[in-house]
C-alpha positions as CSV (number, residue, x, y, z in Angstrom):
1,X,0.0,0.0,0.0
2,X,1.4,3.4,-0.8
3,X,0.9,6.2,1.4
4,X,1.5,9.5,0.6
5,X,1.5,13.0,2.6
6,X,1.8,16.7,1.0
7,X,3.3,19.5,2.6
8,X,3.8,23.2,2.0
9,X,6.0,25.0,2.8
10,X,7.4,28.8,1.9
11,X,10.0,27.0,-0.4
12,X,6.9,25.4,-2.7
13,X,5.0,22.1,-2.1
14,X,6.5,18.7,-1.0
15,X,4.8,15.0,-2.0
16,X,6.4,12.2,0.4
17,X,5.1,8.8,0.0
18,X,6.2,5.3,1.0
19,X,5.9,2.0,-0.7
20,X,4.9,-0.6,1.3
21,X,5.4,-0.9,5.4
22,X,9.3,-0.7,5.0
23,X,9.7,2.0,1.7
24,X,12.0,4.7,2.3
25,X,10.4,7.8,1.9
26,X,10.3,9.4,-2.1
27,X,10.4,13.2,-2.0
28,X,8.3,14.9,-5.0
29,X,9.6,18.5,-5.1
30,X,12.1,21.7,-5.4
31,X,15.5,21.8,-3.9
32,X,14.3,24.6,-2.2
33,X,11.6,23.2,-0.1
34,X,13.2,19.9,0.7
35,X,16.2,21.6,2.1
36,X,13.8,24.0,4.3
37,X,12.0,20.7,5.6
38,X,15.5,18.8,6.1
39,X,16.3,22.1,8.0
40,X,13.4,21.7,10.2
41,X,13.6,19.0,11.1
42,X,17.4,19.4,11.9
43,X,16.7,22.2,13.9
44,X,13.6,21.1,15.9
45,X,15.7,17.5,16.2
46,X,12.7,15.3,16.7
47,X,13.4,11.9,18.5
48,X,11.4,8.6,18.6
49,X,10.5,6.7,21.7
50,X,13.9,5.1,20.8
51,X,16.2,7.7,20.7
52,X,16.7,8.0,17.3
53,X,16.7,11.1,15.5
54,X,14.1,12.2,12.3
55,X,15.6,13.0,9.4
56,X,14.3,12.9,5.5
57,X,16.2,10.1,5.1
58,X,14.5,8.0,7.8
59,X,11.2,9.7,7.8
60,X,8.3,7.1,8.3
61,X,4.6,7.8,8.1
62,X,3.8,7.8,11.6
63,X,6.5,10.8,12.0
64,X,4.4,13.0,10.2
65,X,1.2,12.5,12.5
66,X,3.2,12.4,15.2
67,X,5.7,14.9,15.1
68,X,5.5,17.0,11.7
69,X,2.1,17.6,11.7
70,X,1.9,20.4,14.0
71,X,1.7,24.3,11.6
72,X,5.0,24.9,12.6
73,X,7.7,27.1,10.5
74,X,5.2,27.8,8.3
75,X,4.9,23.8,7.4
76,X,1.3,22.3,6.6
77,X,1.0,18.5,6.7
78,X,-2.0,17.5,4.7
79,X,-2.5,13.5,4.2
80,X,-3.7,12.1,0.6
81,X,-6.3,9.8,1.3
82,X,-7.9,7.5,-1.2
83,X,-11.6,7.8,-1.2
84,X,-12.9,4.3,-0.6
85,X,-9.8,2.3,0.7
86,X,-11.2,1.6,3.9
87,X,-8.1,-0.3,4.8
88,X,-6.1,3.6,4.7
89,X,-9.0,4.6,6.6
90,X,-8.7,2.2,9.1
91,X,-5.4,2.9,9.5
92,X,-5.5,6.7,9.6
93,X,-7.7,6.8,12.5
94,X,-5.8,3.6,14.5
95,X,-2.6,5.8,14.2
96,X,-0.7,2.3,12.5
97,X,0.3,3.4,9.4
């Protein structure tokens, strides 16, 4: 299953999405934006429960319910959702994506 988020951000608009549970994360968008989202998150330096630190190279789904989602630095986290997949639904609103 794919799941994708959009973000915007002042640098332009930002398409992540993941393949599958273990997919690393595909970046749709300018320079620009992805470096002001790498800086964010290198600034902010977000940890899991594990210690471990978020970057955009290990970003995970969860992360952006979690920890991105919040309008901070002018970021906007938006999720795609696909009308009638019940089984994105499902796992939207159980927080197990």
């Amino acid at each position: 299953m794919r799941t994708t988020y959009q973000m915007i951000t002042p640098y332009g608009d930002i398409v992540v999405s993941w393949e599958g549970d273990d997919g690393a994360a595909s970046y749709e968008c300018s320079d620009g934006a992805l470096r002001y989202f790498a800086d964010f998150l290198s600034i902010t330096m977000l940890n899991r429960a594990d210690g471990s630190r978020i970057t955009t190279k290990n970003l995970e789904p969860v992360d952006m319910l979690d920890w991105v989602m919040p309008n901070d630095f002018g970021i906007v986290v938006i999720p795609v959702l696909i009308p009638n997949d019940d089984d994105l639904m499902d796992d939207l609103f159980s927080r197990r994506l």
